[in-house]
C-alpha positions as CSV (number, residue, x, y, z in Angstrom):
1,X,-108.4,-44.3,-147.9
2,X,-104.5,-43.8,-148.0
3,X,-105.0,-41.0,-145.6
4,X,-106.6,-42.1,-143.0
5,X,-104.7,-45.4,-142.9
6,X,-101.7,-43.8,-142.5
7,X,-99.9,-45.2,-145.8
8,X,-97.7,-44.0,-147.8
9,X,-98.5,-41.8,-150.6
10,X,-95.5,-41.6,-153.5
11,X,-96.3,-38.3,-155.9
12,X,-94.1,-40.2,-158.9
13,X,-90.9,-41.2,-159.2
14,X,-89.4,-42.2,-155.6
15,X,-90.6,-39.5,-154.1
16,X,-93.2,-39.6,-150.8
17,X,-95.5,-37.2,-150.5
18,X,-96.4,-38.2,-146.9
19,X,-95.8,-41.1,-144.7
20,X,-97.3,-41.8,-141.2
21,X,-98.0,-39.1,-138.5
22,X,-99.1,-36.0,-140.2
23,X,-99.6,-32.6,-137.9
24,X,-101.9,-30.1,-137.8
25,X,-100.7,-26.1,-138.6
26,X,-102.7,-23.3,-137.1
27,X,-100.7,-19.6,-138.4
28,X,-101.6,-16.1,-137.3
29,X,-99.9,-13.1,-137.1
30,X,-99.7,-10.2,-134.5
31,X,-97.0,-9.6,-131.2
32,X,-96.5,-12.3,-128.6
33,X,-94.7,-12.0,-125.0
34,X,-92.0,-13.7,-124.6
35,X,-90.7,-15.0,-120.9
36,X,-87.5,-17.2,-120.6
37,X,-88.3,-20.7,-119.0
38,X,-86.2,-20.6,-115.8
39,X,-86.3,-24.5,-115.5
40,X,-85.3,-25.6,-118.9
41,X,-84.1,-21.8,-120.1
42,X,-86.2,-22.1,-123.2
43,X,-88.6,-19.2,-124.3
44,X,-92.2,-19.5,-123.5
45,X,-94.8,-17.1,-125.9
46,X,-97.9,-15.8,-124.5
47,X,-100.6,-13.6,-125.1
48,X,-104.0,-12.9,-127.3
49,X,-102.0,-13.8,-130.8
50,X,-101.2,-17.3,-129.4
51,X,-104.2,-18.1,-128.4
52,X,-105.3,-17.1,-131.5
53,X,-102.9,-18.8,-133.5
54,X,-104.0,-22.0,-131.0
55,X,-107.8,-22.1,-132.2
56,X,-106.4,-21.8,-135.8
57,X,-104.9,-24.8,-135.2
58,X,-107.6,-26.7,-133.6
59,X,-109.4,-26.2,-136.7
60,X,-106.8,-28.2,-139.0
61,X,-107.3,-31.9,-139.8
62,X,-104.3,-34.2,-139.6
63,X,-101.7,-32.8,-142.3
64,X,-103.1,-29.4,-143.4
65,X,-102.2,-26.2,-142.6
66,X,-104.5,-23.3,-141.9
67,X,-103.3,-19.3,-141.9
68,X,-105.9,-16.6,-140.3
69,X,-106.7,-13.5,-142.8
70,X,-103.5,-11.8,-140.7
71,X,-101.4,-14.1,-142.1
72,X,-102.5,-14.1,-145.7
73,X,-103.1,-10.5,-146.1
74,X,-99.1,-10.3,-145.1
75,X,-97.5,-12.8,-147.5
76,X,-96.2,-10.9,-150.7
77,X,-97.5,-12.2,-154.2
78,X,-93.8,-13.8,-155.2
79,X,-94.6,-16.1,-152.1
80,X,-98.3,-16.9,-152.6
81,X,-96.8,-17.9,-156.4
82,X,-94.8,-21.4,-155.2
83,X,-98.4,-22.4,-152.8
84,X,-101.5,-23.3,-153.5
85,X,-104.3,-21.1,-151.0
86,X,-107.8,-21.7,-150.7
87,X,-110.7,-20.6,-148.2
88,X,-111.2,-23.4,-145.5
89,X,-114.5,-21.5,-144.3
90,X,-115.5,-19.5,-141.7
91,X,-115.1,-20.7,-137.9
92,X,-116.6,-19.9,-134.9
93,X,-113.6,-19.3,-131.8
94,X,-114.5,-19.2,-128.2
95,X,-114.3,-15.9,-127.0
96,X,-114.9,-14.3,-130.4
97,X,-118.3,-13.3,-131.3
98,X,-118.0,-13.2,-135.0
99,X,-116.9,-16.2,-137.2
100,X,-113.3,-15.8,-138.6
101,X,-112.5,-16.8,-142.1
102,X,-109.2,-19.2,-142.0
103,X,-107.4,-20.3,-145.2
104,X,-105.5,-23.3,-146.5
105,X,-101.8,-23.8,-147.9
106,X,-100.4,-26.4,-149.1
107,X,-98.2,-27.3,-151.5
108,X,-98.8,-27.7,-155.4
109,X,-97.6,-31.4,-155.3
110,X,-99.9,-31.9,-152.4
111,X,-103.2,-30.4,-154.1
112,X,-104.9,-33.4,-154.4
113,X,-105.5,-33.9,-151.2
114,X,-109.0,-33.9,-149.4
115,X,-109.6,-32.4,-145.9
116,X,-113.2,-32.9,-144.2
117,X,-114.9,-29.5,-143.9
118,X,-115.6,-29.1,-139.8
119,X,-119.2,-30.6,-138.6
120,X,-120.2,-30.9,-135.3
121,X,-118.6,-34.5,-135.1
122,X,-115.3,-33.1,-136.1
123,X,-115.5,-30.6,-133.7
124,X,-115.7,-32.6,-130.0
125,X,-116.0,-35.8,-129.1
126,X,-119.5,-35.2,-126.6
127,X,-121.3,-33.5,-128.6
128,X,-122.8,-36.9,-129.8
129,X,-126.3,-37.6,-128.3
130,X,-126.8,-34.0,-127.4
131,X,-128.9,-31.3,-128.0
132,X,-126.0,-28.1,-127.3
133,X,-122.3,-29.4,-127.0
134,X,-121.0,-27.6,-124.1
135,X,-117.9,-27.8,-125.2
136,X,-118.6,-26.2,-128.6
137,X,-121.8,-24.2,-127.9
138,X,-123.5,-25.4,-130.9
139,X,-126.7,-26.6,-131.5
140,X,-127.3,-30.2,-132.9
């Protein structure tokens, strides 16, 4: 698997689809504080929408990019027309008792791309061997 090996992947032509390290992209949309860094005078975000926007991204596999229903219900129709968007499935987040639907995007050269759906294994590494993960309250 090209993917998982970390090769190259060429879409035709000379031109690379992906190469090596691939991130992870969780997007949501709402207000933020921002404070100024006094040590390295760079701006630091907080609040609910970036921990929010954090789970998003904990969701993601290596390469893909995952927007919360804030996001998507913002982006106008001209946009959505250049992307491909599909529903990733619905997630449970810590701290929020019902499970939030989260959405892919990715780009229409990049469609053929497989991403795991999220099992328990995906999910934390000690939840292996046990009845309940702590870490991801779920059941085995």
């Amino acid at each position: 698997d090209c993917q998982a090996e970390g090769h190259a992947v060429e879409g035709g032509g000379d031109v690379w689809l992906w190469r090596g390290l691939r991130v992870r992209v969780g997007m949501h949309f709402g207000e933020a504080r921002m404070e100024i860094n006094p040590e390295t005078l760079r701006a630091d975000y907080f609040g609910p929408t970036i921990n929010y926007a954090a789970r998003v991204e904990s969701k993601a596999q290596g390469g893909q990019v995952l927007l919360s229903q804030a996001v998507l219900s913002r982006l106008d129709e001209a946009f959505k027309a250049d992307y491909i968007f599909a529903e990733a499935g619905s997630f449970t987040f810590k701290g929020i008792a019902q499970p939030q639907e989260l959405h892919s995007v990715t780009l229409p050269a990049l469609q053929t791309r497989v991403f795991p759906k999220e099992s328990a294994e995906l999910r934390c590494n000690r939840c292996k061997g046990l009845a309940t993960c702590p870490r991801c309250d779920i059941e085995m």
